[in-house]
C-alpha positions in Angstrom: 0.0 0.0 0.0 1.3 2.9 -1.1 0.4 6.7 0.9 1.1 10.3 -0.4 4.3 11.3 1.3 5.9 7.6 1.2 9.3 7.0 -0.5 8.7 4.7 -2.7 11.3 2.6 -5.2 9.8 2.3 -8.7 9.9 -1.9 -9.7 9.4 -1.6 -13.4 9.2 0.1 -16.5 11.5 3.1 -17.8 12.0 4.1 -14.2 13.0 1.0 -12.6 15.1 1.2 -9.6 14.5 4.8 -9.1 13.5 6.7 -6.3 11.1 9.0 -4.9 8.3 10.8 -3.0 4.6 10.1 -3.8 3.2 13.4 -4.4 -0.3 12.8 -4.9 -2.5 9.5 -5.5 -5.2 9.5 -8.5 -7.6 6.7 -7.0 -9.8 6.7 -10.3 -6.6 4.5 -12.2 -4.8 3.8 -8.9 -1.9 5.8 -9.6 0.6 7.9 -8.6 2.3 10.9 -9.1 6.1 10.9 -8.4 8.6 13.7 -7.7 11.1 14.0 -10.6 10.0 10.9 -11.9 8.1 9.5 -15.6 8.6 13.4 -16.6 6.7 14.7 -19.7 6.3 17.3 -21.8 3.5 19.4 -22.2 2.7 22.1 -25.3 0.7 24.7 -23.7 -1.2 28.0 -24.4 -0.8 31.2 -22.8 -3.0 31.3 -19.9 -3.9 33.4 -16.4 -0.9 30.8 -14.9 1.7 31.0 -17.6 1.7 34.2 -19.4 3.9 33.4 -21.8 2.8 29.4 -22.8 5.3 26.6 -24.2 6.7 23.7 -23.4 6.2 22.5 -19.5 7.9 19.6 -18.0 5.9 17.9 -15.3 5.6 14.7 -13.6 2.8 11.9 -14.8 1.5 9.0 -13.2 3.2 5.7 -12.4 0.4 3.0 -12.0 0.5 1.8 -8.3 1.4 -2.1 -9.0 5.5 -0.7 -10.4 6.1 1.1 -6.9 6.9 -0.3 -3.7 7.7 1.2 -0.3 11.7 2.0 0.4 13.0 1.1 3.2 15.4 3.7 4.2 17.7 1.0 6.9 18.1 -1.7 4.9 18.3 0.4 1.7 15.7 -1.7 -0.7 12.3 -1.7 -1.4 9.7 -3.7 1.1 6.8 -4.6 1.4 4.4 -3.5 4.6 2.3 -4.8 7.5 0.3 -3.6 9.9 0.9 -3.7 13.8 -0.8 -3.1 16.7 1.3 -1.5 19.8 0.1 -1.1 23.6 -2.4 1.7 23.3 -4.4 0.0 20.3 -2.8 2.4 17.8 -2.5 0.5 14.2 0.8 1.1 12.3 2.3 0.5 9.0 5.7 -1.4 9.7 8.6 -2.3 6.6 8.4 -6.3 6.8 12.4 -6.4 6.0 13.7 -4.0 9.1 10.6 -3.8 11.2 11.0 0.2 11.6 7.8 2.4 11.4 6.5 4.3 8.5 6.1 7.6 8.7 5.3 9.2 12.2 
């Protein structure tokens, strides 16, 4: 499972073994938006936003199934459980190191 703000480690295609934070998840295709990854280009018009128009380079969507978590400790990509601690609080745990996710 894969959350906005994760590092993730792209598995396949033109970006394998690559890097990166999940910017934003589309949930209609389940995919996701990478930072500085699968760049395109886009021709665009002169708008309110860009005065001037052109060429844009901007990030598209990586479908959900070519990423996997990365697991900063044991440098590789992992996949991810959940635990319960003491207090009854659920949290997302690397299988390969057993460190937290997140907060």
């Amino acid at each position: 499972m894969v959350r906005k703000g994760d590092t993730v480690i792209v598995i396949a295609g033109k970006e394998r073994g690559k890097t990166g934070k999940v910017l934003r998840i589309v949930s209609e295709g389940q995919r996701a938006i990478v930072e500085k990854l699968n760049m395109v280009k886009r021709h665009t018009r002169p708008n309110q936003q860009n005065r001037q128009g052109g060429i844009i380079e901007k990030a598209s969507s990586i479908h959900v199934s070519n990423l996997m978590p990365y697991c900063e400790q044991s440098k590789k990509g992992s996949r991810v459980r959940h635990e319960v601690d003491s207090k009854g609080q659920k949290h997302r745990v690397y299988v390969s190191s057993g460190a937290r996710i997140g907060k």
